[in-house]
gemmi code that builds the backbone of each chain (N, CA, C; Angstrom):
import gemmi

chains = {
    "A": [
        ("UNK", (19.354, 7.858, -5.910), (19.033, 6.685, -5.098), (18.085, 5.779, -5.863)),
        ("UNK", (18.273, 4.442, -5.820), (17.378, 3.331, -6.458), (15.869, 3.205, -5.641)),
        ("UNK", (15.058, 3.033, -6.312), (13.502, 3.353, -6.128), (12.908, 3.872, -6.850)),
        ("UNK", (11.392, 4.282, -6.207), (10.428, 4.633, -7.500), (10.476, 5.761, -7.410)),
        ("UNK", (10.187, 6.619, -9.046), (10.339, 8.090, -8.661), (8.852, 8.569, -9.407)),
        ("UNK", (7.775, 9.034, -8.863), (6.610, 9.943, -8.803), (6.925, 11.526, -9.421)),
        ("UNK", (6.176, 11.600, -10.688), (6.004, 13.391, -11.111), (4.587, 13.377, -11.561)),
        ("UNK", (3.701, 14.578, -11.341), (4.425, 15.174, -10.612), (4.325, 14.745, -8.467)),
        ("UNK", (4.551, 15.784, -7.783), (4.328, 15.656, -6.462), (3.053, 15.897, -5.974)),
        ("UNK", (2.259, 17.117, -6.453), (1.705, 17.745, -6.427), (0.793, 18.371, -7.606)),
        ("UNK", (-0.589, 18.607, -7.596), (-1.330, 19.032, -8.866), (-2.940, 19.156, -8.401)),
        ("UNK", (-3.285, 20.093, -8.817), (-4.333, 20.796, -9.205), (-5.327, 20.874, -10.213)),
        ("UNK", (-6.289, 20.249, -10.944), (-7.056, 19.994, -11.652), (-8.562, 20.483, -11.841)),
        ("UNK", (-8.993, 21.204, -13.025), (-10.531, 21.351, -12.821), (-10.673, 20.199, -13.626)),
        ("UNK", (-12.467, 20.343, -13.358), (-13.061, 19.118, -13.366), (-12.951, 19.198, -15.033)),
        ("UNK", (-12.997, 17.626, -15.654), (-12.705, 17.675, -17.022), (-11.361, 17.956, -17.602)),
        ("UNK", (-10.780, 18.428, -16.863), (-8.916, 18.592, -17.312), (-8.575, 16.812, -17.594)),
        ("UNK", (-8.024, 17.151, -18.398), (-6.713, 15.524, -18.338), (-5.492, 15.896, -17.633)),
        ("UNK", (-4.994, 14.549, -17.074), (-3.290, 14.431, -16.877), (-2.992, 13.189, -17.005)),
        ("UNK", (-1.591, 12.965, -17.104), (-0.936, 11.788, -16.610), (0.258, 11.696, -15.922)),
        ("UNK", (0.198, 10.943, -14.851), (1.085, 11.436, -13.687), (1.932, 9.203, -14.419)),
        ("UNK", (3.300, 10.352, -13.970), (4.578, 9.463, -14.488), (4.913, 9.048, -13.259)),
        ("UNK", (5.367, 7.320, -13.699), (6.222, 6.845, -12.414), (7.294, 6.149, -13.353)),
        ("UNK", (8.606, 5.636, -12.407), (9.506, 5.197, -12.777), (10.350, 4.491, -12.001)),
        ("UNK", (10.858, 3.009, -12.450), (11.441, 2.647, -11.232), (12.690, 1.978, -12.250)),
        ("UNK", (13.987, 2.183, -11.015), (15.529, 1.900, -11.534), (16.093, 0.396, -10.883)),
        ("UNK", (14.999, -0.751, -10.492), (15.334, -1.355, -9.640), (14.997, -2.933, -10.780)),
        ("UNK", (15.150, -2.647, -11.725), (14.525, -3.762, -12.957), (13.424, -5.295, -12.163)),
        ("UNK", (12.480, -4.251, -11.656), (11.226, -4.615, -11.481), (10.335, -5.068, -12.092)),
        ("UNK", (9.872, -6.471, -12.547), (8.374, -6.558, -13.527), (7.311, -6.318, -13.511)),
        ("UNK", (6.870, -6.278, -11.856), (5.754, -5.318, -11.845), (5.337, -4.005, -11.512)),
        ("UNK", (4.718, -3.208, -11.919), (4.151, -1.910, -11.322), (2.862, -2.044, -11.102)),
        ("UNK", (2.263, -1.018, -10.104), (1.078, -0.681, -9.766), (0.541, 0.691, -9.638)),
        ("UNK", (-0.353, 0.868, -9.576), (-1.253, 2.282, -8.996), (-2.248, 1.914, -8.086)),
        ("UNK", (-1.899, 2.513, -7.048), (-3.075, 2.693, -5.911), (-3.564, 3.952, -5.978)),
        ("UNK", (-4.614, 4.343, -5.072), (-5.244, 5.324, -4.282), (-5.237, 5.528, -3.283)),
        ("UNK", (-5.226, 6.568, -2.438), (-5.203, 6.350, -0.647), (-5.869, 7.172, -0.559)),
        ("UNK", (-7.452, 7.052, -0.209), (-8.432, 8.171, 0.720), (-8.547, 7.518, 2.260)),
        ("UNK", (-9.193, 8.997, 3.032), (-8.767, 8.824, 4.276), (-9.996, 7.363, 4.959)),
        ("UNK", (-9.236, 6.589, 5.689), (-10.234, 5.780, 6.403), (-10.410, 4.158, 4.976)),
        ("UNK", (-10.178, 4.136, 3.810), (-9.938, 3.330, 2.533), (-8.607, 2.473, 2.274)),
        ("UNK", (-7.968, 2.618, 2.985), (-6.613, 1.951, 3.132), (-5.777, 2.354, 1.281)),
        ("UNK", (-5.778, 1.710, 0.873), (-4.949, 1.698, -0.518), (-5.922, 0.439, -1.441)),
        ("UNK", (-6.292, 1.560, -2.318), (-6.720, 0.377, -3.444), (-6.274, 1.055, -4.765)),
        ("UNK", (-6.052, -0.535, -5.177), (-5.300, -0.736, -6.874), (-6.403, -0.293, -7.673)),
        ("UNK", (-5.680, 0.422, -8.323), (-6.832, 1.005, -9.979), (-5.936, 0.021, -10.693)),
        ("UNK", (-4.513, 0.177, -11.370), (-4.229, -0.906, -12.461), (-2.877, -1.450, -11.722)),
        ("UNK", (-2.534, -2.294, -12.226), (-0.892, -3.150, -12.481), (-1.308, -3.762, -13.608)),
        ("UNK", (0.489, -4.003, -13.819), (0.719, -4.561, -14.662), (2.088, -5.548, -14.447)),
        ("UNK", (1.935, -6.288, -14.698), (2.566, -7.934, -14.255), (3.598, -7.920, -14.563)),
        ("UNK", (3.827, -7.907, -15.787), (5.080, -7.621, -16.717), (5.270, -6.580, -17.911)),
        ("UNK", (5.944, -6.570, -18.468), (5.874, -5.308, -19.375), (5.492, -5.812, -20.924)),
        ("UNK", (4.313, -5.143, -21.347), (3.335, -5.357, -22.566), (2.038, -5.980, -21.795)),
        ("UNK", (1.961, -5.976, -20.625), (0.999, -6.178, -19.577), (-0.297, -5.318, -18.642)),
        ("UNK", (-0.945, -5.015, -19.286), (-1.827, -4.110, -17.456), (-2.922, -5.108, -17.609)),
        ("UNK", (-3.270, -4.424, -16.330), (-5.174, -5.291, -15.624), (-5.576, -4.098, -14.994)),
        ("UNK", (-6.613, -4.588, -14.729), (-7.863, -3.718, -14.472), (-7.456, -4.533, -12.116)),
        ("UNK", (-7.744, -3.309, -12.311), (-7.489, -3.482, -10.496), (-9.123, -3.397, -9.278)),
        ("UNK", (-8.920, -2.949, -8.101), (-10.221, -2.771, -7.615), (-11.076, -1.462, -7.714)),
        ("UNK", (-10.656, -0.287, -8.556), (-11.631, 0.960, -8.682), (-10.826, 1.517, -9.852)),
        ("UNK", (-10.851, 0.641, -11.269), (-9.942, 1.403, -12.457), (-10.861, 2.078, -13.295)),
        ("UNK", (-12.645, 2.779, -12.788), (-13.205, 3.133, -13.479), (-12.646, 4.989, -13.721)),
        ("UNK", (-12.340, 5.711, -14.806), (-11.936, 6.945, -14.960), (-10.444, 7.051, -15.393)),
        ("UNK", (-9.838, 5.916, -15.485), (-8.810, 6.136, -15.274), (-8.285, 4.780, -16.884)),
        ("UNK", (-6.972, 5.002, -17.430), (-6.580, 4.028, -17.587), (-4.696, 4.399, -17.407)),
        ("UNK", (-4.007, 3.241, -17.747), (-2.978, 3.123, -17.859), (-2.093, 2.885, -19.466)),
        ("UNK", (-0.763, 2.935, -18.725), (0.258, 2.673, -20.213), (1.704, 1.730, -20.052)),
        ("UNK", (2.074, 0.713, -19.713), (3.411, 0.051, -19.111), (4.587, 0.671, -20.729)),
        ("UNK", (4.892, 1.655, -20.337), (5.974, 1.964, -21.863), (6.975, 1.461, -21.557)),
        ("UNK", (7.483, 0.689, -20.375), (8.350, -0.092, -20.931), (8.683, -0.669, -19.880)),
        ("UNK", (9.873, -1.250, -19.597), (10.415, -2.129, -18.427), (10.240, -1.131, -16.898)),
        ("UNK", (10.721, -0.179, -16.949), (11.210, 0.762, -16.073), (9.763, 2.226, -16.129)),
        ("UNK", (8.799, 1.941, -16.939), (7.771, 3.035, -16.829), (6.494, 3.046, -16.730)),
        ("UNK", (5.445, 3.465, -15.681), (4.176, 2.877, -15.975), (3.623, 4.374, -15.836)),
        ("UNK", (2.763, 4.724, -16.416), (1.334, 6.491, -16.385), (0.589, 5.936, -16.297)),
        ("UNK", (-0.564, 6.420, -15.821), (-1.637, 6.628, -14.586), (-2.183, 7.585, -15.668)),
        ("UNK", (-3.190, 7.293, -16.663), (-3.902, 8.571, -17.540), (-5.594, 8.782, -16.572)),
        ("UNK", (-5.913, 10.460, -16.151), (-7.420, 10.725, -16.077), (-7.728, 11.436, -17.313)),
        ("UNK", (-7.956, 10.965, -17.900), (-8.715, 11.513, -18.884), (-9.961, 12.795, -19.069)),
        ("UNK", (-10.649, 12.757, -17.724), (-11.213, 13.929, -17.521), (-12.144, 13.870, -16.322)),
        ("UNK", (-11.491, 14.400, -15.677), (-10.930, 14.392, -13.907), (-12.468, 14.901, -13.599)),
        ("UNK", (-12.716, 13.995, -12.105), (-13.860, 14.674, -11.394), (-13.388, 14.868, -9.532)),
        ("UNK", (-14.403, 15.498, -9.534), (-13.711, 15.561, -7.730), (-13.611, 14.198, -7.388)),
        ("UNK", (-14.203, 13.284, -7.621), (-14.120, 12.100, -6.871), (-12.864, 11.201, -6.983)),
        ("UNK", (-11.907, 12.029, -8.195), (-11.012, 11.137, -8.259), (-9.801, 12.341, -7.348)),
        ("UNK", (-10.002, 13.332, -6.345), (-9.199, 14.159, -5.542), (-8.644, 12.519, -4.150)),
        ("UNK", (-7.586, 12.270, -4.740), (-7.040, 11.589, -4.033), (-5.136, 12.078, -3.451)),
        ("UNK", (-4.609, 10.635, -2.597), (-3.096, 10.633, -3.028), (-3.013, 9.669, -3.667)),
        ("UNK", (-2.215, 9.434, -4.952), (-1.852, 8.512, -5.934), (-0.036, 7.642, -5.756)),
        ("UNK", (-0.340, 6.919, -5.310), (1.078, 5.915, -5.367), (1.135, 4.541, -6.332)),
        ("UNK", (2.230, 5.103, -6.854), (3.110, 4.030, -8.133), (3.579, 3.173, -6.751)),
        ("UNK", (3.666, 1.780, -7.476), (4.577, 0.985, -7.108), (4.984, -0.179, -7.483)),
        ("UNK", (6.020, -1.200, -7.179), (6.701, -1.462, -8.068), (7.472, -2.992, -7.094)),
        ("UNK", (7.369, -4.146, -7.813), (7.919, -5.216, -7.172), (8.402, -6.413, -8.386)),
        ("UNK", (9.452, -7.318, -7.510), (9.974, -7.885, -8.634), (9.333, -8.910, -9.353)),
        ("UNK", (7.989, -9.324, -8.413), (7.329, -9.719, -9.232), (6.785, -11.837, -8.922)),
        ("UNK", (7.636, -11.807, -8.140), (7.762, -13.097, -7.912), (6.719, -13.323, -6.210)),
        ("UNK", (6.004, -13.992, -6.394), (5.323, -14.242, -5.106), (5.180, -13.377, -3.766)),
        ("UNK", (6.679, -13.945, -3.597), (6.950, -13.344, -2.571), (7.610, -11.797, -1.924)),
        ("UNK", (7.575, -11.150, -2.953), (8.348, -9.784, -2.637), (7.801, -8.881, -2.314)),
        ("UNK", (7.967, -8.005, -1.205), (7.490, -6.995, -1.402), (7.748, -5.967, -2.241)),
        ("UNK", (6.597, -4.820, -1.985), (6.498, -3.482, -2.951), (7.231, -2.498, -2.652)),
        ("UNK", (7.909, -2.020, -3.622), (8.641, -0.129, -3.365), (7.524, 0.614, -3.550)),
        ("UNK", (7.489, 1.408, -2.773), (6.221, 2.487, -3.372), (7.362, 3.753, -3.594)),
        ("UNK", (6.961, 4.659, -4.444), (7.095, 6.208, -5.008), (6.354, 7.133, -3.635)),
        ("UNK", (6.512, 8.479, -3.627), (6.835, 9.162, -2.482), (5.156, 9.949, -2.693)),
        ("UNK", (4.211, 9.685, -3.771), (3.193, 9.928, -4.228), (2.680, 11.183, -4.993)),
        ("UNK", (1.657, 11.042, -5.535), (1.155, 12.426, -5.819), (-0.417, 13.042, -5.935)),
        ("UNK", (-0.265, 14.251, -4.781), (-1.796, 14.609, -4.150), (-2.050, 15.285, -5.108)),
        ("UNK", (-3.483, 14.999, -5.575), (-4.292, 15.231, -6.772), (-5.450, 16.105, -5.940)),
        ("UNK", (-5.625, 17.345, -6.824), (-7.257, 17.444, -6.266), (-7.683, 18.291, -7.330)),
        ("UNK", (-9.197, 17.894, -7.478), (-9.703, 18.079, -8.711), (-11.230, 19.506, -8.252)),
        ("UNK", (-11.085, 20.487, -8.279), (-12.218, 21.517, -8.439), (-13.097, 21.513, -9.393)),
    ],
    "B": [
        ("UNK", (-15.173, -5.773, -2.846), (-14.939, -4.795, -1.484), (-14.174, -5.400, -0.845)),
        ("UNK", (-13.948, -4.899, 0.284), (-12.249, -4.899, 1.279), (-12.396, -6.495, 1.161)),
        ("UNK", (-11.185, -7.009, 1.534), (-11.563, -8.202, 1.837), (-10.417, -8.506, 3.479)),
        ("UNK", (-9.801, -7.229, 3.394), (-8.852, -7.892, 4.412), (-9.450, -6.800, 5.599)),
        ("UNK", (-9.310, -7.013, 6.504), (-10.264, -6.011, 7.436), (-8.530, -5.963, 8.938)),
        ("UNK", (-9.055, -4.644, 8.445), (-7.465, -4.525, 9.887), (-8.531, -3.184, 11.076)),
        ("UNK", (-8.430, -4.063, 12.403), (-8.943, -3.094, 13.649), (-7.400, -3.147, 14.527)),
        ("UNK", (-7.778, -1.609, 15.583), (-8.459, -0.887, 15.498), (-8.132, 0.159, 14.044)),
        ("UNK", (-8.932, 0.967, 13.525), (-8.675, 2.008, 12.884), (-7.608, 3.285, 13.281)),
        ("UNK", (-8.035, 3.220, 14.461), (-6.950, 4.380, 15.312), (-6.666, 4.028, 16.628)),
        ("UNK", (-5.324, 4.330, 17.403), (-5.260, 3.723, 18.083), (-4.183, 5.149, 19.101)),
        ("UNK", (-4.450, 5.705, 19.797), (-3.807, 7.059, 20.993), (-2.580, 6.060, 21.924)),
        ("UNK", (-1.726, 5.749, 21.886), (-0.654, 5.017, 23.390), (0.050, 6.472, 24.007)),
        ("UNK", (0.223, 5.754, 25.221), (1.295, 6.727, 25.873), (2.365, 6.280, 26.317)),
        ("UNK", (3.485, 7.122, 25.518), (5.157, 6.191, 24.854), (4.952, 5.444, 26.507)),
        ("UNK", (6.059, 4.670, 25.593), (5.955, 3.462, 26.815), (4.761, 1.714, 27.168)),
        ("UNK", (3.812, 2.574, 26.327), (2.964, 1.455, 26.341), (2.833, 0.337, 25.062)),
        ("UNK", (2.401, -0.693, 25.316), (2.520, -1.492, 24.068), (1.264, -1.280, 23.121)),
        ("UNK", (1.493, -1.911, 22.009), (0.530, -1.236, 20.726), (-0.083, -2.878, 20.217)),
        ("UNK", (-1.316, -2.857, 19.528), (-1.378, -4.248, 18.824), (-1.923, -4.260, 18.024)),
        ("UNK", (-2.248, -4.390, 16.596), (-3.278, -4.049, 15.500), (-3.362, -5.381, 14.374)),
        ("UNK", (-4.408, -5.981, 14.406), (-4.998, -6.636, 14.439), (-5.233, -7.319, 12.646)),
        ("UNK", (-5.155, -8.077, 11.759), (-5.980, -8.022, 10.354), (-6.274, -9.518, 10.193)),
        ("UNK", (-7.427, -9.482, 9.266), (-8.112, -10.795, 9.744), (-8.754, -10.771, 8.073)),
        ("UNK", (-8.761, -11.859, 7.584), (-9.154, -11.852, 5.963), (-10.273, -13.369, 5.866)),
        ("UNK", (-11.014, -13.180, 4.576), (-12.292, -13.772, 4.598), (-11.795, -15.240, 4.273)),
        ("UNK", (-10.611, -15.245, 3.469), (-9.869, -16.358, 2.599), (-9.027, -16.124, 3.289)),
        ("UNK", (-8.149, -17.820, 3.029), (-6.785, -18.368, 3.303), (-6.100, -17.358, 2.469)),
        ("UNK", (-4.324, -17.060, 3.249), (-3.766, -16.006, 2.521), (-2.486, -16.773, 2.237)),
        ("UNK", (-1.661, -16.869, 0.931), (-0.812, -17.480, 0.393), (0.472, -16.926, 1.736)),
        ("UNK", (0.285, -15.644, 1.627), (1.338, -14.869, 2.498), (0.593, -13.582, 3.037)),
        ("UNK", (1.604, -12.738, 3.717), (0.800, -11.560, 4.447), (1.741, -10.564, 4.742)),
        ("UNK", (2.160, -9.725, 4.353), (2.932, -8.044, 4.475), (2.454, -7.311, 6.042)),
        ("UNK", (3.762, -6.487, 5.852), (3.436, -5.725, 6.847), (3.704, -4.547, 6.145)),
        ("UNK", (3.315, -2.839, 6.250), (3.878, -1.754, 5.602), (3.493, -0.292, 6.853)),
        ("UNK", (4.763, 0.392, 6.766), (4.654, 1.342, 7.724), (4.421, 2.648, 6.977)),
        ("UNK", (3.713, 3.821, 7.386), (3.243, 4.951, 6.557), (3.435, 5.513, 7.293)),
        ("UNK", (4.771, 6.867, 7.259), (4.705, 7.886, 8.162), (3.560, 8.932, 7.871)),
        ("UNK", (3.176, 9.495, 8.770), (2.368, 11.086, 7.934), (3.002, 11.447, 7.192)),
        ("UNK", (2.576, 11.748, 6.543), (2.815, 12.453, 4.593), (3.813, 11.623, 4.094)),
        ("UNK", (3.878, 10.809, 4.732), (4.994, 9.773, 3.790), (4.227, 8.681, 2.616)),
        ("UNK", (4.953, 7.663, 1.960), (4.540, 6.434, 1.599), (4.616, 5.461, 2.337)),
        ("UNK", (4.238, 4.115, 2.005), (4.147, 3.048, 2.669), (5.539, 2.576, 2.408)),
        ("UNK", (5.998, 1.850, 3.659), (7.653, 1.420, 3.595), (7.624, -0.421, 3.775)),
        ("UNK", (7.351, -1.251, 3.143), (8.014, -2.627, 3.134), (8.577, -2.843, 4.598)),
        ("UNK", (7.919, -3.907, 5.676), (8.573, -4.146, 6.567), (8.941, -5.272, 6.811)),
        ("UNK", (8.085, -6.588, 6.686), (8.208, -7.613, 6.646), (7.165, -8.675, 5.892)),
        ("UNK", (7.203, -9.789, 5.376), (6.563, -10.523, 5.011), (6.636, -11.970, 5.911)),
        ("UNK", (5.427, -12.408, 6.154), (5.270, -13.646, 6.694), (4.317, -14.803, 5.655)),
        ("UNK", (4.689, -16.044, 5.807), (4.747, -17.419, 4.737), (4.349, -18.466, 5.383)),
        ("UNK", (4.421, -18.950, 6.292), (4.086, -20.096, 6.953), (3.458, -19.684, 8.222)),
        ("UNK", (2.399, -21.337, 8.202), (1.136, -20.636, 9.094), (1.890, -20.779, 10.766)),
        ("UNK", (1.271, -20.292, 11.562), (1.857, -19.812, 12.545), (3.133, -19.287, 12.811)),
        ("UNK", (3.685, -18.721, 11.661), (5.176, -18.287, 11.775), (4.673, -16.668, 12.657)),
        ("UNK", (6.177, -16.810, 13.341), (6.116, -15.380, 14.008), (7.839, -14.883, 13.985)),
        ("UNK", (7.791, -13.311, 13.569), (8.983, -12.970, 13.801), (9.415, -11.683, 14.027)),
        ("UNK", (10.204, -11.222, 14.638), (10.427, -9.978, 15.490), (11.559, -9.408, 14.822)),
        ("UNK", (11.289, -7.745, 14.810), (12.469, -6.458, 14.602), (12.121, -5.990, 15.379)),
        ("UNK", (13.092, -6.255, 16.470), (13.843, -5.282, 17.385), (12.321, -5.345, 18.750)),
        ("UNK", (11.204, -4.226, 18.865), (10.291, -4.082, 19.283), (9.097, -4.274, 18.873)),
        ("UNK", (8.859, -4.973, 17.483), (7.861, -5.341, 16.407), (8.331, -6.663, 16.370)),
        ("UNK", (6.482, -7.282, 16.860), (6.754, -8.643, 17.040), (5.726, -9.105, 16.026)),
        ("UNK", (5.855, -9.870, 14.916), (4.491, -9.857, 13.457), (4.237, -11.521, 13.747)),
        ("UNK", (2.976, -11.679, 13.948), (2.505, -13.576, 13.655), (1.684, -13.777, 12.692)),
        ("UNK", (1.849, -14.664, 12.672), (0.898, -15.676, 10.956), (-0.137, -15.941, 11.652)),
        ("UNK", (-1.458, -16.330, 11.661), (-2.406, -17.394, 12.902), (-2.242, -18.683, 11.403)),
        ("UNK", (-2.698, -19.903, 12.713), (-2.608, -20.920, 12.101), (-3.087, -21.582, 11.129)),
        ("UNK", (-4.562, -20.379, 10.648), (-5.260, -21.111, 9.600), (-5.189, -19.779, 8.214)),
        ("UNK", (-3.844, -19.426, 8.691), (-3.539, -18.143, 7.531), (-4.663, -16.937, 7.065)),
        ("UNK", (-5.337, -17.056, 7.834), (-6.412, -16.335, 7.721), (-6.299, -14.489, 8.822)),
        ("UNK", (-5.285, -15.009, 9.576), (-5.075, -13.409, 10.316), (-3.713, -13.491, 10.697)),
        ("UNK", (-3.615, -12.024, 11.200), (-2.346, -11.582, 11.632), (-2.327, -10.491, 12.596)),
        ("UNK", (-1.531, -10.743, 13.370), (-0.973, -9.493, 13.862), (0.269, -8.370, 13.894)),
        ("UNK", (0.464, -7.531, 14.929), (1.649, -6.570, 15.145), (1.472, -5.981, 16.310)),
        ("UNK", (2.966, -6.463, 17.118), (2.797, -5.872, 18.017), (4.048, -4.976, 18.395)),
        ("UNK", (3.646, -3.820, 18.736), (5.016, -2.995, 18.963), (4.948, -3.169, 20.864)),
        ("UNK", (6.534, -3.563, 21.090), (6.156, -3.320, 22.715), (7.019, -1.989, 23.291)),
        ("UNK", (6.281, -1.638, 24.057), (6.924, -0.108, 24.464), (7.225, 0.956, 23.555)),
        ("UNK", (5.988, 1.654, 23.053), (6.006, 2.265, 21.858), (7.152, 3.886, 22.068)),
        ("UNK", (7.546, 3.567, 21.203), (8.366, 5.547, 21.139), (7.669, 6.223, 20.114)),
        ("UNK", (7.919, 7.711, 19.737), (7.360, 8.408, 19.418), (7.753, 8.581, 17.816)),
        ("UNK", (8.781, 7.608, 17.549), (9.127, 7.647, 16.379), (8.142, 6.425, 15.920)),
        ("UNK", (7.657, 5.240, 16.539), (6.630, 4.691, 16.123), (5.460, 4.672, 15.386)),
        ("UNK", (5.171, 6.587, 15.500), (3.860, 7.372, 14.872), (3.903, 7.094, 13.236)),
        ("UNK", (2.229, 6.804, 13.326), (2.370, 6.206, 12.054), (0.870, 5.225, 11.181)),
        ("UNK", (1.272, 5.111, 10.415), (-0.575, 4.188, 9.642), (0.393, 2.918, 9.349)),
        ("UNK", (0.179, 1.719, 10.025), (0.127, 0.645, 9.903), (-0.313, -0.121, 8.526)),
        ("UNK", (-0.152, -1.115, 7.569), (-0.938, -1.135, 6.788), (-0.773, -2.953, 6.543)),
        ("UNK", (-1.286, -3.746, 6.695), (-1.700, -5.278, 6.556), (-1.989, -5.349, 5.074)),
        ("UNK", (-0.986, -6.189, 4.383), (-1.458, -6.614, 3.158), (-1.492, -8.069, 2.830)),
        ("UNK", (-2.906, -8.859, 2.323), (-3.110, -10.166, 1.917), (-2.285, -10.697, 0.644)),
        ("UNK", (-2.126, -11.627, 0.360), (-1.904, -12.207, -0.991), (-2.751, -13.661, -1.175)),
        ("UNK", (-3.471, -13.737, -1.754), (-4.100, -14.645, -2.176), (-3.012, -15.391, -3.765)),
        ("UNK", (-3.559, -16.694, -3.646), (-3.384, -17.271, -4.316), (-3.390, -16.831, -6.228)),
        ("UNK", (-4.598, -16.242, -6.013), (-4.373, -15.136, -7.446), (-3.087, -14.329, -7.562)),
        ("UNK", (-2.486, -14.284, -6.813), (-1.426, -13.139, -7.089), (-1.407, -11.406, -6.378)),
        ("UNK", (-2.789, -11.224, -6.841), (-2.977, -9.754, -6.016), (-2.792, -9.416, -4.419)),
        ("UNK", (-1.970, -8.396, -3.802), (-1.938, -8.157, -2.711), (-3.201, -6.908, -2.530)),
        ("UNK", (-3.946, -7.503, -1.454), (-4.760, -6.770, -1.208), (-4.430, -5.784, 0.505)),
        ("UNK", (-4.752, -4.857, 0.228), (-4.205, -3.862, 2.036), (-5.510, -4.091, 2.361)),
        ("UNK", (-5.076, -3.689, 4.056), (-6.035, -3.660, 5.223), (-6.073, -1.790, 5.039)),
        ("UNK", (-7.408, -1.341, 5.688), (-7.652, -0.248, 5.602), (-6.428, 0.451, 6.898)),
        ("UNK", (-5.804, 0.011, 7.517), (-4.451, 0.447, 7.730), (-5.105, 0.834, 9.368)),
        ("UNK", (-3.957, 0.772, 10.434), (-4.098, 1.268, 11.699), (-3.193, 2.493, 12.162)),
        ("UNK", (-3.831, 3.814, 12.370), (-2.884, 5.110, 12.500), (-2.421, 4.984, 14.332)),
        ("UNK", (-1.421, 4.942, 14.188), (-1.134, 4.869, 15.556), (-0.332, 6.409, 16.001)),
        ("UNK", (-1.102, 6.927, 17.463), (-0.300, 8.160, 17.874), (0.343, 7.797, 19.338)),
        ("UNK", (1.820, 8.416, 19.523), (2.186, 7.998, 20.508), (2.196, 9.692, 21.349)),
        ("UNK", (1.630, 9.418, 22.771), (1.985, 10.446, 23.432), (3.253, 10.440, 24.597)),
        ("UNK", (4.049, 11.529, 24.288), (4.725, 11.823, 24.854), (5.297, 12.125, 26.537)),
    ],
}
model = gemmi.Model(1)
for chain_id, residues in chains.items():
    chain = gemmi.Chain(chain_id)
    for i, (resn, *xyz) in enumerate(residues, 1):
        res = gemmi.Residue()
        res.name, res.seqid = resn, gemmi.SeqId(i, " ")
        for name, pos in zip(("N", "CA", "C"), xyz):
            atom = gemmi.Atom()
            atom.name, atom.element = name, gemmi.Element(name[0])
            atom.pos, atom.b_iso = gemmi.Position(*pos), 0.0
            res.add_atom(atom)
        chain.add_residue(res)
    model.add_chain(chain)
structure = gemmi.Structure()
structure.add_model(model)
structure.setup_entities()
């Protein structure tokens, strides 16, 4: 099915571990994003990126950076994870033009010990 | 910090009753989203509104612009239980960025 696809789903982290959680979208989209969702915080952007050879810095991109590898791929790098970054993480992904809305990916719950 | 502010935070109906949740932003908004979040789901694309006082309805979801683009609403009338759910209001400013409302969880009782 066309949409964004989130790996992993699920993950477990001690503190200081790295990861990078992959998104991907089949819908030739120019932009992607990364949010956060803690409870009662609604969704805030750590990065997008506009177009591809593109990212920005979003509203809480401290710990974190990104990678747009290509039309169809954006990672989400922690470099070395603290509890505070124990969130759910959603990719998402729009065509880019004003008015469109976003696909989001099905997410992935992070929690960091 | 937030800039788009969506009340109530939580909101209990009993099916049958109507629902209304509220988002209200500091700045004029180019446009304004709507997005539905089941539990443990993602956020799902529902509608977008563009012009100021525009209002427009799916089915039992009735979404308005206010006139100085600065708020919005949603109203579900006669809620069912498939309704359950986090609401989520998103701004767009003129910069480009869509910003969310801290989202309204709505429970319907049965």
């Amino acid at each position: 099915n066309a949409g964004v696809t989130q790996t992993p789903k699920f993950q477990v982290l001690k503190t200081g571990q790295s990861m990078t959680l992959q998104c991907a979208q089949d819908m030739n989209h120019n932009s992607m994003y990364w949010y956060r969702q803690d409870p009662g915080m609604g969704l805030r952007l750590i990065y997008y990126s506009a177009s591809e050879g593109t990212t920005d810095k979003g509203e809480v991109p401290n710990g974190y950076n990104v990678s747009r590898l290509n039309k169809r791929e954006f990672s989400l790098r922690l470099e070395s994870a603290a509890p505070s970054q124990t969130s759910v993480y959603f990719c998402a992904s729009s065509s880019g033009q004003g008015f469109s809305g976003y696909t989001f990916g099905s997410g992935t719950r992070l929690t960091v010990v | 910090g937030q800039q788009v502010m969506q009340i109530p935070q939580y909101q209990h109906v009993q099916e049958g009753e109507d629902f209304t949740t509220y988002c209200n932003s500091s700045t004029t908004l180019s446009n304004i989203q709507w997005y539905k979040q089941r539990p443990g789901g993602h956020p799902v694309f529902l509608i977008q509104l563009v012009k100021s006082g525009e209002v427009k309805k799916q089915k039992r979801l009735t979404f308005q612009f206010g006139e100085a683009k600065k708020n919005s609403s949603l109203h579900i009338t006669a809620t069912q239980t498939t309704d359950v759910g986090t609401y989520f209001c998103a701004g767009r400013r003129n910069t480009g960025k869509l910003i969310f409302g801290q989202g309204t969880t709505l429970q319907v009782k049965p």
